[in-house]
N, C-alpha and C positions, 0 to 999 in steps of 0.2 A: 172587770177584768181588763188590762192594761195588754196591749201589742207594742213588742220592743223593738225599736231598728238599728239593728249595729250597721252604722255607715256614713262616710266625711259631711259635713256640712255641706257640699258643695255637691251635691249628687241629685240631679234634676228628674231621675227615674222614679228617686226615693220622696221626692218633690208631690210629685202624680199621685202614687199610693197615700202620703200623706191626708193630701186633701182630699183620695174617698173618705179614708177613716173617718176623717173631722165630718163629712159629710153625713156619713150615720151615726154620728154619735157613738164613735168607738174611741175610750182613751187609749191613748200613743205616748209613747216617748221615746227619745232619738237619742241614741249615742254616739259617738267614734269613740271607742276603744284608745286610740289615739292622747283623749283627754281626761283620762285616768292613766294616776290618780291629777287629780289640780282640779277639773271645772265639773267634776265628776267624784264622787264619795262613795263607796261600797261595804258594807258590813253583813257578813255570816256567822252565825254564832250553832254550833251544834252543841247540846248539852242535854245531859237528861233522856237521849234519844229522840229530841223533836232536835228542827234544824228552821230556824228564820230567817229570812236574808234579807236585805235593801239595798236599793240601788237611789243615789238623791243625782238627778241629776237640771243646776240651774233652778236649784228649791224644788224642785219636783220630786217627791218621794214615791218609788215602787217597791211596794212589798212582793216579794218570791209567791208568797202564798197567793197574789192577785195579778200573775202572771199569766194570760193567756197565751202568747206563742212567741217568737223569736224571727225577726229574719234576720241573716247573715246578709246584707249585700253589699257594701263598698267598705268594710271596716279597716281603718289604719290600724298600724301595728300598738299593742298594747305599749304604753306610756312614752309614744313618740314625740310628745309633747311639752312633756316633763323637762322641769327648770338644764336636771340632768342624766338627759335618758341616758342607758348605758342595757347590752344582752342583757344581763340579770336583773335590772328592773323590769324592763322586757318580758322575759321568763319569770318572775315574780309575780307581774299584774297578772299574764295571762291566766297561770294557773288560780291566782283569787276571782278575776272575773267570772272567768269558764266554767272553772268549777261549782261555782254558788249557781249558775244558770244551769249546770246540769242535773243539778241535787232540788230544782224543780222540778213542777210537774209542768210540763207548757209543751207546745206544736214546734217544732222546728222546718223554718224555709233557710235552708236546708239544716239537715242535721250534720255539725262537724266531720263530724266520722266517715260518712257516707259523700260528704261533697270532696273531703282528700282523697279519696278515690278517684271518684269521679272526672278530676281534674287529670289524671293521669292519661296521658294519649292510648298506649300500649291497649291498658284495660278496656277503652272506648272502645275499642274498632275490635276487641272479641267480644263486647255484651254487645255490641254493632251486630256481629256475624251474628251471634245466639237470639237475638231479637229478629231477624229478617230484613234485614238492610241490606240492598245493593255496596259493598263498600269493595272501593277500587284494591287493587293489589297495591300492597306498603310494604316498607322496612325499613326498620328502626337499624344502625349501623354503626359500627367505626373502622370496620371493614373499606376501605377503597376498593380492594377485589371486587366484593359482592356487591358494594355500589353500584361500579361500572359493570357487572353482568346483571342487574336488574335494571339499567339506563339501555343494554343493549336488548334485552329481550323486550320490554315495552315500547325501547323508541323516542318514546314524548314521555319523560316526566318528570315531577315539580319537585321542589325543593324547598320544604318549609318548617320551622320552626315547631318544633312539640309544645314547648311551653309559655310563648309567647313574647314582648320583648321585654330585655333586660332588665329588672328592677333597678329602680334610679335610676335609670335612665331613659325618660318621658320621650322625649324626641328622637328615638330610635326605633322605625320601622322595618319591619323585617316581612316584607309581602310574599307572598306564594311568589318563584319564579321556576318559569318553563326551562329546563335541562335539555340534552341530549347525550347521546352516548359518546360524542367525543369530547365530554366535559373533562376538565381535572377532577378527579375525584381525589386526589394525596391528602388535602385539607380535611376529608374525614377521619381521618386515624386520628386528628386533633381532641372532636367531641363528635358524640352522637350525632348521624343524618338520618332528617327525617325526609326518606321519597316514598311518591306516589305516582302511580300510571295518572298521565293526564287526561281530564274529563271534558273534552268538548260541550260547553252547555250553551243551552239556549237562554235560561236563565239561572238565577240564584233564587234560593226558596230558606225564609227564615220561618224556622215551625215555634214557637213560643209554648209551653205546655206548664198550666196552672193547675195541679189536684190532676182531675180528671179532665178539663176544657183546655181546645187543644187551638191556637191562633196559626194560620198558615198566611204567607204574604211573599210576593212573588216580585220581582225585578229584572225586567232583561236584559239581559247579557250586550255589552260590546263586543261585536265580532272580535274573535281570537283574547278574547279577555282572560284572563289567568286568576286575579286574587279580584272576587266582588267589594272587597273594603276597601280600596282604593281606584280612585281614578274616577269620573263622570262620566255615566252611560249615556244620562240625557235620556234616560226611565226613571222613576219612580219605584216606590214597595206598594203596592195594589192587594188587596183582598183574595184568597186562592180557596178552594174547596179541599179539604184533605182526603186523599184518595181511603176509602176501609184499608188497605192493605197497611200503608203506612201509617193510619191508624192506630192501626192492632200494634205494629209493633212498637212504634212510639211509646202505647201503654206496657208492652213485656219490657222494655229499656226504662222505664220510668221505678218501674215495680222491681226488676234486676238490680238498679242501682238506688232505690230508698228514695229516692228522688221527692220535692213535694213541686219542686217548679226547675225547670230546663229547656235553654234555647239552641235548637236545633239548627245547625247548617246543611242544606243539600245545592247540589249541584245538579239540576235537572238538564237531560240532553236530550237530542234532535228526535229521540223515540219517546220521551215522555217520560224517562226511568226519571228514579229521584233516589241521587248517588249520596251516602249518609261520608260527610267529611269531617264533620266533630260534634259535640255535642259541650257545650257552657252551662256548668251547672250553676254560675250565677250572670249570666248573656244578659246587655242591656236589652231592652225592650219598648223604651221611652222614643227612639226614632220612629219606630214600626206602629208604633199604636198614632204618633200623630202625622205619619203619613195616610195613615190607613183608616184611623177613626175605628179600629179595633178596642174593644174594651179589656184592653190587660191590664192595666193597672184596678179596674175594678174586680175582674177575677182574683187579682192578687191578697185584695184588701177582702175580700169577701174570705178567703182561705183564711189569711191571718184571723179574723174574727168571727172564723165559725170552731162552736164547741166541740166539732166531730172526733171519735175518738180514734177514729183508721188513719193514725198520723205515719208514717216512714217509721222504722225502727233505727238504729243505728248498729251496722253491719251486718244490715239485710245481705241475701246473696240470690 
């Protein structure tokens, strides 16, 4: 039974899990979607009521029927690479890919269905509230009014991106910045603003969550720091204990959103909370595990090549 990884050759997280795999003798094989069709071969044949499918990819041949599980983690857009890609090649390959992979029977990290949710800010921060998370006061906007009277009733707060930066457009950063209420707010009647009450922390806390094992790692904060992904603290990501509280609810978030792995951001403050600010249903993890000498990548791999049948459903609720 073969574990498939849809994601760029160039992906050093997907590097890690690789060589557990190789390491127990679990066959693997690697795609980017990207290089279908051309460096990549796909055929489903349904007839008669049975359905087979193959995947050749670099002479490597996977049969559907010798499919153990799937991960979704860095995959290019289907036939990006083609002599001449074009939308409907695009929307061609995805549906013969996707489709042949779901008309298996195999584990999904993550399951499609469940991770497009998931990606969704709004959704996050109410399965946030329904799981038991501290999560700061938001609003999603294009209101300037309500902007500016959520700037003025909290005072201090950020202004940051729902969906993260621009596709194509690699070298654009768009970090958390600290607002106040005599900001211009005009510019949001443009597109959606995302604010939040700002969280004074002590540190930043990246919680990792594979199946059921839960990786927590901790980094302190620069005084008056704003976005932990930029800038040098001059700390490290160190090893953290996960409190039961957030425990527990990490597992009702994991189990609310189908989830089989997700990295969690908190913003812990001068009392110890630990403030839930997003949740990455496909969050790197390869910084954290070799600063910390965490084993996620072998939890990972261990998921992907166990037979267990309590996999995520696709649109669990």
């Amino acid at each position: 039974m073969t574990v498939l990884i849809l994601t760029s050759e160039e992906d050093v997280t997907a590097d890690l899990v690789v060589a557990r795999l190789h390491a127990t003798g679990t066959p693997v094989l690697r795609l980017d979607p990207a290089d279908l069709p051309g460096k990549a071969v796909l055929s489903a044949d349904y007839a008669h009521g049975d359905f087979t499918g193959h995947l050749s990819v670099n002479g490597h041949v996977l049969s559907m029927s010798g499919l153990r599980s799937v991960w979704i983690r860095r995959p290019g857009e289907p036939a990006a690479h083609a002599p001449h890609p074009s939308p409907w090649l695009t929307a061609e390959t995805r549906q013969a890919l996707y489709g042949m992979l779901h008309s298996a029977s195999a584990r999904w990290m993550n399951h499609p269905q469940n991770a497009d949710r998931a990606r969704l800010k709004p959704w996050q921060l109410g399965a946030a509230h329904r799981s038991g998370f501290a999560v700061p006061p938001t609003v999603f906007t294009t209101s300037p009014r309500l902007a500016r009277e959520f700037a003025e009733e909290h005072r201090e707060v950020v202004v940051k991106s729902a969906s993260g930066p621009p596709p194509g457009e690699p070298g654009v950063a768009l970090p958390t910045t600290l607002i106040g209420p005599d900001a211009d707010f005009s510019g949001v009647a443009a597109g959606p603003a995302l604010l939040q009450r700002y969280v004074p922390k002590r540190a930043d806390i990246r919680l990792t969550g594979v199946g059921a094992r839960l990786f927590a790692a901790c980094k302190k904060a620069a005084p008056d720091q704003v976005d932990g992904r930029y800038g040098d603290t001059g700390h490290t990501w160190e090893p953290v204990a996960v409190p039961g509280r957030i425990a527990a609810s990490v597992r009702a978030y994991l189990d609310l959103a189908g989830l089989a792995y997700a990295a969690f951001d908190f913003a812990e403050d001068e009392d110890g909370v630990w403030w839930f600010l997003e949740c990455n249903q496909g969050g790197q993890f390869g910084f954290v595990e070799l600063e910390t000498g965490q084993p996620i990548s072998a939890a990972v791999a261990g998921w992907l090549a166990h037979r267990a049948l309590d996999r995520p459903t696709a649109g669990r609720r």
